[in-house]
C-alpha positions as semicolon CSV with decimal commas, in nm:
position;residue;x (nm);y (nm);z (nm)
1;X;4,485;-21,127;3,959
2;X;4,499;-20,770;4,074
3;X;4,848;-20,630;4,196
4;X;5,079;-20,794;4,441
5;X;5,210;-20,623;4,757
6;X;5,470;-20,761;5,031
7;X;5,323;-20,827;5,405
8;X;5,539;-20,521;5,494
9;X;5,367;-20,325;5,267
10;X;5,029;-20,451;5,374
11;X;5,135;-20,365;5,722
12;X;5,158;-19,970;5,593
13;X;4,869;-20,021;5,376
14;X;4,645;-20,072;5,649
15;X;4,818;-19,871;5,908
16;X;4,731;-19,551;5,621
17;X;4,393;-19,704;5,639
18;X;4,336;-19,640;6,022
19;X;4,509;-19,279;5,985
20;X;4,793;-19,397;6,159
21;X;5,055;-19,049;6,172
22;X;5,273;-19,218;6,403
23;X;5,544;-19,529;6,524
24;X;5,716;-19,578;6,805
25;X;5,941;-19,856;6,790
26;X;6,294;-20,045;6,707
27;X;6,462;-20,257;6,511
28;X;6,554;-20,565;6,479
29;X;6,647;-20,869;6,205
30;X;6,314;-20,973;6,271
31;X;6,147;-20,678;6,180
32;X;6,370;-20,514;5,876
33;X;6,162;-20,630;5,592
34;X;5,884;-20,363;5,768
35;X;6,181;-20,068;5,811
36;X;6,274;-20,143;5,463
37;X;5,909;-20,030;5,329
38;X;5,912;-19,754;5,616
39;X;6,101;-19,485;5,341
40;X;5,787;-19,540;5,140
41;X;5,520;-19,400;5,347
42;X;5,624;-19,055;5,432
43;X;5,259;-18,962;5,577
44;X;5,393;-19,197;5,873
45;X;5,675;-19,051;6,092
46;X;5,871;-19,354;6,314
47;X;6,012;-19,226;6,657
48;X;6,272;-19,455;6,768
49;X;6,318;-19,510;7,077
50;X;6,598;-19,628;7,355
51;X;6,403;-19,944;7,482
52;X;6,143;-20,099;7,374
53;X;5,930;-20,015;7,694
54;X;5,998;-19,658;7,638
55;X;5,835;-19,724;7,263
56;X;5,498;-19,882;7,478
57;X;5,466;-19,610;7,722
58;X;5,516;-19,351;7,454
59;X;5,266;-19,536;7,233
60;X;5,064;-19,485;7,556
61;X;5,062;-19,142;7,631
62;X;5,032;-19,062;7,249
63;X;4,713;-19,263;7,282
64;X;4,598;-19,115;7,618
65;X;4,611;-18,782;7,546
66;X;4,483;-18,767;7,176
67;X;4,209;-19,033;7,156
68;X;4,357;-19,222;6,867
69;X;4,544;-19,573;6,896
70;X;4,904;-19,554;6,997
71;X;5,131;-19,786;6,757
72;X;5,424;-19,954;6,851
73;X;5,717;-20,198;6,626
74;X;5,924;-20,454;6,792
75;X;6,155;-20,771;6,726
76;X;6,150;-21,105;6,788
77;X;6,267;-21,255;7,118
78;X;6,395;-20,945;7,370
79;X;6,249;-20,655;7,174
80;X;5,888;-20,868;7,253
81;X;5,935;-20,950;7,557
82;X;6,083;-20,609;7,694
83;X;5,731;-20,501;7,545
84;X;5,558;-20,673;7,817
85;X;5,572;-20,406;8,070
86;X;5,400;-20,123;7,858
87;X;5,133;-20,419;7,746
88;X;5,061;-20,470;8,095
89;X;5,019;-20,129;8,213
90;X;4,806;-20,046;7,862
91;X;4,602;-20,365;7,934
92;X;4,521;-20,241;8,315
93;X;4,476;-19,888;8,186
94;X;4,248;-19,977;7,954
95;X;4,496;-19,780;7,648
96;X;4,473;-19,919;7,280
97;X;4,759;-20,013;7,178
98;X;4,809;-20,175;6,826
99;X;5,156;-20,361;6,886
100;X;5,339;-20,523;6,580
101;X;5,608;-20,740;6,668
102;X;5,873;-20,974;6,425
103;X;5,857;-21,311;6,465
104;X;6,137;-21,558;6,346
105;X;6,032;-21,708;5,963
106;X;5,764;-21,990;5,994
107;X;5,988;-22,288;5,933
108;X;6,260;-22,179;6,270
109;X;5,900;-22,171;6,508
110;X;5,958;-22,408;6,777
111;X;6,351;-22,458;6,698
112;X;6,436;-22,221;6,956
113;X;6,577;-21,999;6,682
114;X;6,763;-21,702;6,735
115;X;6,551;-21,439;6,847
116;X;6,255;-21,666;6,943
117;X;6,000;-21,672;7,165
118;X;5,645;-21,744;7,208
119;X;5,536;-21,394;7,193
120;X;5,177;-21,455;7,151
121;X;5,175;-21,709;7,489
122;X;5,362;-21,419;7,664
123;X;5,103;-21,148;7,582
124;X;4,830;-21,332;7,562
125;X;4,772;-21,228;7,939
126;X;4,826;-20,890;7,923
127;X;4,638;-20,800;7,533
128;X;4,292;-20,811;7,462
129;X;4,380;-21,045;7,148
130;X;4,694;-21,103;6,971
131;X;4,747;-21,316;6,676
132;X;5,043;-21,499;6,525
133;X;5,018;-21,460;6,129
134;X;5,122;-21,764;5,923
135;X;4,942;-21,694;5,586
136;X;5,035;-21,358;5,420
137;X;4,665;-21,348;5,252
138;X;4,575;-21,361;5,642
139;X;4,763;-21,024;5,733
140;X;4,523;-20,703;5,629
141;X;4,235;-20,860;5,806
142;X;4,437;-20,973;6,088
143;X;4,562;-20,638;6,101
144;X;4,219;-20,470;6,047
145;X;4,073;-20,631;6,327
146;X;4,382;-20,545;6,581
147;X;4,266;-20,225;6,551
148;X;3,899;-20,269;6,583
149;X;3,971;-20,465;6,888
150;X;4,199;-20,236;7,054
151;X;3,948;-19,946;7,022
152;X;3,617;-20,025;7,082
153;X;3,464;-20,163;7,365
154;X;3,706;-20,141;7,708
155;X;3,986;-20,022;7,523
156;X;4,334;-20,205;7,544
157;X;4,628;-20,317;7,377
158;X;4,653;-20,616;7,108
159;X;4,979;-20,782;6,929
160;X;4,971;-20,881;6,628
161;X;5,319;-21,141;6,525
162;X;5,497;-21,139;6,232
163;X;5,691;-21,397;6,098
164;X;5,975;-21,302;5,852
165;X;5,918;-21,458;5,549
166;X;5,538;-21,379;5,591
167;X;5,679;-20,972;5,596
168;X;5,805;-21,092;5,255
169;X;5,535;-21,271;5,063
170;X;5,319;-21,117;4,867
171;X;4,961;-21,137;4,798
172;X;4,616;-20,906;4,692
173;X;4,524;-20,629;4,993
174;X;4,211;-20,679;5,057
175;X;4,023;-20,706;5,393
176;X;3,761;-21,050;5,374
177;X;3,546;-20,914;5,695
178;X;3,253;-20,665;5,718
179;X;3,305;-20,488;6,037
180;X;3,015;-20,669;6,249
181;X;2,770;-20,489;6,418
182;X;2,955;-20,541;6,809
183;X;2,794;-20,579;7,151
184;X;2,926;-20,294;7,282
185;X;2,832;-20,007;7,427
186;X;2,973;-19,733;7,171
187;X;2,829;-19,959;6,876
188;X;2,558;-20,072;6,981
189;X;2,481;-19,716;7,086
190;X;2,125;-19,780;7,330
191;X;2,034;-19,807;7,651
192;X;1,740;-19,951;7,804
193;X;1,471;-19,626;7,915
194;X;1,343;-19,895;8,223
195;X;1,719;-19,886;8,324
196;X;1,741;-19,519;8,291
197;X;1,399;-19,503;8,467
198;X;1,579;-19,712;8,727
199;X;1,835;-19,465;8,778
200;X;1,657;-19,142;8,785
201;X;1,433;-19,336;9,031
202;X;1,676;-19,379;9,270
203;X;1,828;-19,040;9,235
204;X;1,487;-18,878;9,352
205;X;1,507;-19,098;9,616
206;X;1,910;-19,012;9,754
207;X;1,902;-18,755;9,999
208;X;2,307;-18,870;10,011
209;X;2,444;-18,897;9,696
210;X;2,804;-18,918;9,506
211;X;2,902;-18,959;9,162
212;X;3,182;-19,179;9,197
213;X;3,351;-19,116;8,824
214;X;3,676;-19,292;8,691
215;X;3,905;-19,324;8,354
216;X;3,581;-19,465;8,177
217;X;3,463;-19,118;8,110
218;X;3,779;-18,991;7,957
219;X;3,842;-19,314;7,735
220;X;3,512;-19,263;7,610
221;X;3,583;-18,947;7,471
222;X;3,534;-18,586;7,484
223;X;3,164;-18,536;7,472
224;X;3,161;-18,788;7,786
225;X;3,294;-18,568;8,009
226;X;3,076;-18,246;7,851
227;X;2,781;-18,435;7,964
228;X;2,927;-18,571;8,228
229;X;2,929;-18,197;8,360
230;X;2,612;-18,152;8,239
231;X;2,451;-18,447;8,448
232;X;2,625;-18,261;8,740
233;X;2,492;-17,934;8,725
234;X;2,098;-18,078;8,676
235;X;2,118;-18,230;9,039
236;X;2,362;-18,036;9,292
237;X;2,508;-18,370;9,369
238;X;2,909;-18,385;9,490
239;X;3,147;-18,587;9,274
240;X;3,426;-18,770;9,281
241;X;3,712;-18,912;9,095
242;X;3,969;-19,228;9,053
243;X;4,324;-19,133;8,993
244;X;4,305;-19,244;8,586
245;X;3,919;-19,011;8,617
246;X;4,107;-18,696;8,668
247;X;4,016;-18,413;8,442
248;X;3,687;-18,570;8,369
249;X;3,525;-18,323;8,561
250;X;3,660;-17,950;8,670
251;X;3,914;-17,954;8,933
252;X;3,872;-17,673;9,058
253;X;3,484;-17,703;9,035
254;X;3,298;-17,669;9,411
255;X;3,101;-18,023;9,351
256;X;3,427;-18,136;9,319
257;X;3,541;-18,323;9,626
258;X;3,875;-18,433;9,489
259;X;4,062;-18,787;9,442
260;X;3,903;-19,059;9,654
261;X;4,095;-19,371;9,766
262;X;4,426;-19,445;9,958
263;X;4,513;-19,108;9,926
264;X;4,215;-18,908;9,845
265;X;4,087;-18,649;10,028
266;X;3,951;-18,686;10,369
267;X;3,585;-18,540;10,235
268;X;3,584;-18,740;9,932
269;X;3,638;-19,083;10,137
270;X;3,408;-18,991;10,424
271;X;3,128;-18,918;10,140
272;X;3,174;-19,278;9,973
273;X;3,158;-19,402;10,307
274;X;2,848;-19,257;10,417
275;X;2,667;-19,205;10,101
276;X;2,319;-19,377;10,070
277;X;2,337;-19,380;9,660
278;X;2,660;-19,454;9,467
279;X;2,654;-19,385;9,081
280;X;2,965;-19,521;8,991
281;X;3,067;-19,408;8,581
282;X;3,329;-19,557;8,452
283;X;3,536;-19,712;8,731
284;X;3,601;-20,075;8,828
285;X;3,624;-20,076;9,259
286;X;3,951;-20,175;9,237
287;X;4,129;-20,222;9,576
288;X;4,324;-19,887;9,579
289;X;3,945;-19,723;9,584
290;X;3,742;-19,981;9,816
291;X;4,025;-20,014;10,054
292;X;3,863;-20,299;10,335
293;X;3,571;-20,449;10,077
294;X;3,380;-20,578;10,395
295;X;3,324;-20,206;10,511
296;X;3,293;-20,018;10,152
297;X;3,033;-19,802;10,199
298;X;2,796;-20,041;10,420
299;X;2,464;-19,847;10,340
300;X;2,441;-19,728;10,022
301;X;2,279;-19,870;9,712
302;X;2,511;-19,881;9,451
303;X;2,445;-19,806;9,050
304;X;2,754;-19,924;8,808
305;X;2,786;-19,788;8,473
306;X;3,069;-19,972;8,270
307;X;3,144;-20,102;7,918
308;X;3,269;-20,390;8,007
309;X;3,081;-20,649;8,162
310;X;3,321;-20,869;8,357
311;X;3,411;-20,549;8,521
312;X;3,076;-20,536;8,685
313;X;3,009;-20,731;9,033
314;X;3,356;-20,832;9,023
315;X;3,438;-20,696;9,321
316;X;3,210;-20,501;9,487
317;X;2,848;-20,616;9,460
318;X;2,623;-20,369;9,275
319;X;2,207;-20,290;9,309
320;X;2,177;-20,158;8,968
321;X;2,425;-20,276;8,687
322;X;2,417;-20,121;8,322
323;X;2,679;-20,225;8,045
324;X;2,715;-19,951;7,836
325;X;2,968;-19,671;7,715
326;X;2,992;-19,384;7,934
327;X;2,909;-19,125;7,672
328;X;2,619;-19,327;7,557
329;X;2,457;-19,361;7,908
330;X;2,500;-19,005;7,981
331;X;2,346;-18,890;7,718
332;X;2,022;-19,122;7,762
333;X;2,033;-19,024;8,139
334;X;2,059;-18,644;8,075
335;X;1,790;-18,641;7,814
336;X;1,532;-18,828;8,001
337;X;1,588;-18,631;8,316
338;X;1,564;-18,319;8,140
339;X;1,243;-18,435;7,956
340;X;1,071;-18,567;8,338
341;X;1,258;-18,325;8,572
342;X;1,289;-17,976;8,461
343;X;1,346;-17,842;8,809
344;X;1,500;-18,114;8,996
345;X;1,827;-17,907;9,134
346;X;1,568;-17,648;9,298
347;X;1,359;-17,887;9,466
348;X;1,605;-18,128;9,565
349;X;1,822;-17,873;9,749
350;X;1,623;-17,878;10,122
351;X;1,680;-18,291;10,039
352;X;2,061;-18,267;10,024
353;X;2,094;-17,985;10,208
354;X;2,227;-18,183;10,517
355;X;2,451;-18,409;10,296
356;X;2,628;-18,048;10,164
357;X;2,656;-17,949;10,500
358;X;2,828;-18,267;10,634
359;X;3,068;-18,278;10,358
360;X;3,188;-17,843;10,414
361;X;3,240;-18,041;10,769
362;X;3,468;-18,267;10,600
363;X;3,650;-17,998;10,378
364;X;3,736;-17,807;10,688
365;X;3,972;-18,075;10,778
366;X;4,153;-17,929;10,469
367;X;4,317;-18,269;10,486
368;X;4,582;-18,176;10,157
369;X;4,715;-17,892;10,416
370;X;5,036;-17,915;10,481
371;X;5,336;-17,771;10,706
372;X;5,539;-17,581;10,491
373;X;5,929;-17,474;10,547
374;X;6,124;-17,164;10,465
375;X;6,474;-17,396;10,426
376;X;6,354;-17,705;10,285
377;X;6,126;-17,760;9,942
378;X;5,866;-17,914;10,070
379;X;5,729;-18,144;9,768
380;X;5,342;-18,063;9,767
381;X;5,429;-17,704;9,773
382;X;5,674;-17,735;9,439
383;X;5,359;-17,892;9,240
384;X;5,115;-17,576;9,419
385;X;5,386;-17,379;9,265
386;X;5,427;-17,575;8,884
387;X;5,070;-17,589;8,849
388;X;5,009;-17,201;8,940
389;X;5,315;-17,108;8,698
390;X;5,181;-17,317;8,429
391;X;4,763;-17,329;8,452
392;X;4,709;-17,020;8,209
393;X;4,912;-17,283;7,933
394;X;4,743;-17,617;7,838
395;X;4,932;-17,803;8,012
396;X;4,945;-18,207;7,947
397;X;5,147;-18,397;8,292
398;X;5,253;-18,731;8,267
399;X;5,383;-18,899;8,629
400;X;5,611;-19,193;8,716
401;X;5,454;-19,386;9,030
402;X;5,523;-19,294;9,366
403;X;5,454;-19,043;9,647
404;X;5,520;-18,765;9,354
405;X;5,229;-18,951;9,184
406;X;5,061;-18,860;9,459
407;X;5,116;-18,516;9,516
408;X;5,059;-18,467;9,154
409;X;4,748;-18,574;9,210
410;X;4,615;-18,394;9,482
411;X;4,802;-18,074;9,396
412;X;4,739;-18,038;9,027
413;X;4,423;-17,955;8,946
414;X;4,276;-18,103;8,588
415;X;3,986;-17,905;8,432
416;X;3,989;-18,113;8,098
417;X;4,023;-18,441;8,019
418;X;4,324;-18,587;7,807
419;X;4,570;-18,387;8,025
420;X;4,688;-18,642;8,291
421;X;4,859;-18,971;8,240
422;X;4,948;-19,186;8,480
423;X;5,000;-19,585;8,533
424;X;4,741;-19,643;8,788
425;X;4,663;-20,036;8,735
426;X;4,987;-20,149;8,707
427;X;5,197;-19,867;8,895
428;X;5,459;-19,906;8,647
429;X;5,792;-19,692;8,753
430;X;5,947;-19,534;8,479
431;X;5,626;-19,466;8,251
432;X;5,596;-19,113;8,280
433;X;5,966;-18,984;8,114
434;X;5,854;-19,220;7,764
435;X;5,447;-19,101;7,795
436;X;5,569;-18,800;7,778
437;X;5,720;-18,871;7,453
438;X;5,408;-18,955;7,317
439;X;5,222;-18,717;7,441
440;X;5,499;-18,411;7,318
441;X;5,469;-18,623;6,964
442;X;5,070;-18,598;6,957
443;X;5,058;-18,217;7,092
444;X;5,354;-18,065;6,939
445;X;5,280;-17,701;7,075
446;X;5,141;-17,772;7,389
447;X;5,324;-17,782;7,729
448;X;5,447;-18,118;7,869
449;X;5,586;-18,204;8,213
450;X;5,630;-18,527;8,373
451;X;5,607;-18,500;8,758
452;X;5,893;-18,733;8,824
453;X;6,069;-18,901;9,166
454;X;6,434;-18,936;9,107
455;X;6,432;-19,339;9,129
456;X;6,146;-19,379;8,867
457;X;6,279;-19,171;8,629
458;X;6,614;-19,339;8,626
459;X;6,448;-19,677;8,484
460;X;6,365;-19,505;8,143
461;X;6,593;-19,206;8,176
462;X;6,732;-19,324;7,811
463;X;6,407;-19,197;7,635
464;X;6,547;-18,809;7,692
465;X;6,805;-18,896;7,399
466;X;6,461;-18,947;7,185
467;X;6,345;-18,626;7,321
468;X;6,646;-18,470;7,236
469;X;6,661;-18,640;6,844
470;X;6,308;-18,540;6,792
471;X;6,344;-18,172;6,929
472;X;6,063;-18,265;7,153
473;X;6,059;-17,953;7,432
474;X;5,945;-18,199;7,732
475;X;6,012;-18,105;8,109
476;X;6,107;-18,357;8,349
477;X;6,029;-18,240;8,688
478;X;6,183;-18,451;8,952
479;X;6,115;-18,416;9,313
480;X;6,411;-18,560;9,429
481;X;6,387;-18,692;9,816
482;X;6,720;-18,963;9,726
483;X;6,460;-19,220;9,827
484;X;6,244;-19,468;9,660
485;X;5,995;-19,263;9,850
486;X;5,649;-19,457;9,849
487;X;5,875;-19,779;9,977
488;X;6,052;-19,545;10,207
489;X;5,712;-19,461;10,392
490;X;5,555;-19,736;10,362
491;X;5,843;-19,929;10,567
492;X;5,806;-19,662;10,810
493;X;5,467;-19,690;10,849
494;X;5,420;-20,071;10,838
495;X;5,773;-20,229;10,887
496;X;5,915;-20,054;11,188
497;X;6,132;-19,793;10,991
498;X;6,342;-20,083;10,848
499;X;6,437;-19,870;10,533
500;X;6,595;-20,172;10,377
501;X;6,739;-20,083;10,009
502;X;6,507;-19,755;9,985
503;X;6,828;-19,549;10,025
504;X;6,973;-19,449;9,664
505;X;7,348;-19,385;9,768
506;X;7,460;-19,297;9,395
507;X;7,223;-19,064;9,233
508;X;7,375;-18,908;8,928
509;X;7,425;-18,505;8,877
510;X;7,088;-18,404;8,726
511;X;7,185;-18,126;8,558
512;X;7,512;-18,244;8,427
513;X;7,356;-18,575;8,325
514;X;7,133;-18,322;8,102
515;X;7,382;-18,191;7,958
516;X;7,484;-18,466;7,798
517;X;7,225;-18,610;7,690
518;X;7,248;-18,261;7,506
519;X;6,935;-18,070;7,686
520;X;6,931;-17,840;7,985
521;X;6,940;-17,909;8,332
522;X;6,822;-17,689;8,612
523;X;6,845;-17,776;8,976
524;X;6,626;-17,624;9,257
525;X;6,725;-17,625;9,652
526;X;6,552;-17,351;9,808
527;X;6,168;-17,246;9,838
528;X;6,249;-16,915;9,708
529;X;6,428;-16,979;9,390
530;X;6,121;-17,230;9,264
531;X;5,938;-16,947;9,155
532;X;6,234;-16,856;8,915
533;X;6,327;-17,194;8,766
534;X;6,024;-17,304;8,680
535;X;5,929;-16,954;8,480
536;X;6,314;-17,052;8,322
537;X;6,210;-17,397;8,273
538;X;5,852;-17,318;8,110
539;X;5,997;-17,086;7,856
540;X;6,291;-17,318;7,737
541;X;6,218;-17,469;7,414
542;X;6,430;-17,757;7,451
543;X;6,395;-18,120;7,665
544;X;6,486;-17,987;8,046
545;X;6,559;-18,228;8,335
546;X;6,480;-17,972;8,622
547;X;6,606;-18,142;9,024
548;X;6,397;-18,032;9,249
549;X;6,509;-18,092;9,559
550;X;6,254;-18,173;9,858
551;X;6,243;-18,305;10,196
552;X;6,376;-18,650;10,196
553;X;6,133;-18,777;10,497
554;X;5,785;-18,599;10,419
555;X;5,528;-18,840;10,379
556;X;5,259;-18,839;10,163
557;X;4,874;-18,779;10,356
558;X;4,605;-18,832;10,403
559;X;4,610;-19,206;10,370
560;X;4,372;-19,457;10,398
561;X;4,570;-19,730;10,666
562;X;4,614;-20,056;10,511
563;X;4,286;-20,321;10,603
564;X;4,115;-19,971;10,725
565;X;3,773;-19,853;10,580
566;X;3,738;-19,514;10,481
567;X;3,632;-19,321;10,739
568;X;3,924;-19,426;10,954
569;X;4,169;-19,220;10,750
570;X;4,575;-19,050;10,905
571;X;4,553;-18,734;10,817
572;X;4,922;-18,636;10,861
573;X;5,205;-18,745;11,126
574;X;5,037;-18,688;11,427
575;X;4,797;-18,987;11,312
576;X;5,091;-19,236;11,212
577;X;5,098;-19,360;11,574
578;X;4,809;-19,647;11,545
579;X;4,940;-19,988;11,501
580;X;4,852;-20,142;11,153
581;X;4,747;-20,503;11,151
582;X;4,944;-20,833;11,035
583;X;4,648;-20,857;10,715
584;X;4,682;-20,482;10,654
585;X;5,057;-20,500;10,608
586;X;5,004;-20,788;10,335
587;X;4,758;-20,517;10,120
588;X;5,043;-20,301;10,018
């Protein structure tokens, strides 16, 4: 028999394995055997942090915005279950996330124990697997395989339990299973020519096409979004973008119609709507994006390019369906074009010549305009004026949810990928304070800012004493309208102004309450000053809670009505006046 080691030091032993630099976590009794062994393993630096949601949305944005699995340590009972959240929003957001929580030793299970729960019966909704370990010679391949799951194919979050006494048993390390030859798209690394023939088929016959492109691209990596440009500039056609695809493709690129859905861009929606081919890459029609499903762009035919299968025809029915990893498909697609269609973007242009000019028609509307104030910060003007002050840096932004969310989105342009996290599935308040944790951890010298609203941020405002332990220089940019300010306007849009509990009546002094949390705080009232503060804030290399404060009633445009299609879209207040149906209130 070879030598013995402990199931906490198996956890390390394979957590050295998969390269793992970094924890985010806390502890517990259930967990100490693991912390113990921690002082052991000093190529592995633990963050602690305030909550243990904080530790899953930091996990998160460590994962988002370097490409490797985030990796999270909780306790038994309420460190699990206040895990749930960040599980969630990883699981919707397709993030892996390797989470290893404590358990309560194998002889209290199902004594209701102190500290107990059924963690894996929790999370089994919200992981893509999770395991509870009850054999210590079970561990290394359990724990092998958690990360093999969470990374390959739709990526996502898995759990893997820990009793106690399993944490201290020893055994051999060893892992029993071969990695099998997967399924997937990245693995199994082919795609069918007659499908691609398919495709490039129907492209020569579009004379109205879009690229609808979402989060798919990014989480398949780098090179997915190279060629994703690539595949753009062979045929002239316009593209578009989810809210998780941002940064996929340039920005500021002019076959770049901006964000589609609720509150894309008037040319964006209008060219879903009346496109005639839809080559949809990496996004899953969800029901922010289709909007009414009867109406989604009636008369197109519809290609959908995803890794994951159930994803496909789930909710919007497709022509053309191909399984496969983004990067994978793009480079078939790009290759075989090239090879049968040297000078497709010259003689297509008299075919989509019409389609360009209907959607400059579109883009006249300049539907993100809005009317600006010399008194009052208006709030898409303070993100014009963040992401002007900061786009020569490379800038990462993490968001809470909300109208700033929003604004964020339309107002910040992305050029790379890797450089905006958000909670789009879930809309989890509070994620983008403890993302940016993560994301400050896995790009130490790089610029991070969360784009906060004042009531988000307060859920997970905690996680700045982490920022501050860590010396971890993020900026939390709050555009503070002292409302919850997505409920606000949606109650005066759909519930006849009744602001009922939108109102926060007891906000707490930004700047002082950065002060002692030992950072800086800088506040912002006036159009002209922004300029100013945010230069000061940029160059500060410490945490900084900077209060912006913007128009409490501006409302966030253009937006899709709820039970609307596309094409019937407010542009600003002028618009609000149209009655929204009984069924349309219900899809908020």
């Amino acid at each position: 028999m070879g030598k013995l080691f402990s199931g906490a030091e198996i956890v390390f032993k394979v957590l050295e394995h998969h390269k793992v630099e970094h924890i985010f976590g806390y502890p517990g009794g259930a967990v100490l055997p693991i912390y113990d062994e921690l002082k052991n393993h000093k190529t592995i630096k633990h963050i602690l942090a305030r909550h243990e949601q904080g530790a899953g949305h930091a996990a998160e944005g460590y994962a988002r915005s370097s490409g490797r699995p985030g990796v999270m340590l909780v306790t038994s009972g309420p460190g699990a279950t206040n895990a749930v959240t960040a599980l969630t929003d990883a699981y919707m957001d397709s993030v892996p996330i390797v989470c290893i929580s404590g358990q309560v030793p194998t002889h209290l299970i199902g004594t209701d124990a102190f500290q107990e729960c059924d963690t894996t019966g929790i999370t089994r909704p919200c992981t893509k697997h999770n395991w509870l370990v009850k054999d210590v010679k079970d561990l290394a391949d359990v724990m092998n395989r958690a990360f093999e799951i969470a990374t390959t194919g739709r990526p996502g979050p898995v759990l893997v339990d820990i009793p106690k006494d399993i944490q201290f048993k020893k055994t051999e390390f060893f892992f029993k299973n071969k990695k099998k030859k997967q399924s997937n798209g990245k693995l199994n690394g082919k795609v069918n020519n007659i499908e691609i023939d398919k495709v490039i088929s129907m492209i020569k016959k579009s004379s109205k096409p879009i690229f609808y492109t979402g989060g798919g691209v990014i989480n398949s990596g780098p090179e997915a979004s190279k060629l994703l440009r690539e595949l753009v500039s062979l045929t002239g056609f316009p593209i578009t973008s989810t809210l998780q695809g941002l940064g996929a493709y340039p920005g500021d690129d002019p076959s770049f119609l901006g964000m589609l859905g609720m509150h894309g861009t008037y040319e964006a929606n209008n060219a879903m709507y009346n496109c005639d081919l839809m080559i949809n890459i990496g996004a899953r029609f969800d029901d922010r994006i289709t909007g009414k499903v009867d109406e989604f762009s009636p008369k197109s035919k519809k290609i959908h390019v995803d890794i994951d299968p159930s994803s496909i025809g789930k909710n919007i029915k497709v022509d053309l369906p191909i399984v496969s990893d983004v990067e994978t498909f793009l480079k078939s697609l790009n290759k075989r074009f090239k090879e049968k269609n040297k000078d497709f973007l010259n003689s297509n242009k008299a075919n989509i010549s019409n389609w360009w000019k209907n959607i400059d028609k579109w883009r006249q509307k300049k539907s993100l305009n809005f009317k600006n104030s010399k008194e009052v910060i208006k709030p898409q003007y303070a993100v014009q004026r963040l992401y002007e002050l900061s786009k020569q840096r490379d800038t990462y932004i993490t968001t809470e949810v909300g109208q700033h969310q929003m604004w964020a989105a339309q107002h910040y342009k992305f050029n790379k990928p890797n450089r905006w996290m958000t909670s789009g599935g879930l809309g989890t308040m509070g994620y983008g304070l403890p993302a940016a944790v993560g994301v400050q951890v896995a790009n130490p010298d790089k610029l991070v800012i969360d784009i906060a609203g004042e009531a988000s941020v307060l859920m997970t405002m905690q996680e700045m004493s982490t920022a501050v332990q860590y010396n971890l220089p993020i900026k939390i940019f709050i555009l503070n309208n002292q409302y919850m300010g997505m409920v606000r306007q949606w109650q005066e849009l759909l519930h006849e102004k009744n602001y009922s509990e939108s109102y926060t009546a007891a906000l707490p002094n930004f700047v002082k309450l950065a002060e002692a949390y030992g950072c800086v705080g800088i506040q912002a009232k006036k159009p002209d000053e922004l300029d100013e503060k945010i230069n000061e804030m940029i160059s500060i290399n410490k945490p900084v809670i900077f209060d912006c404060l913007v128009d409490p009633m501006e409302n966030c445009f253009p937006m899709i009505p709820s039970g609307k299609p596309h094409n019937q879209m407010l542009l600003g207040p002028e618009d609000e006046k149209e009655e929204v149906s009984d069924e349309g209130k219900t899809l908020v």
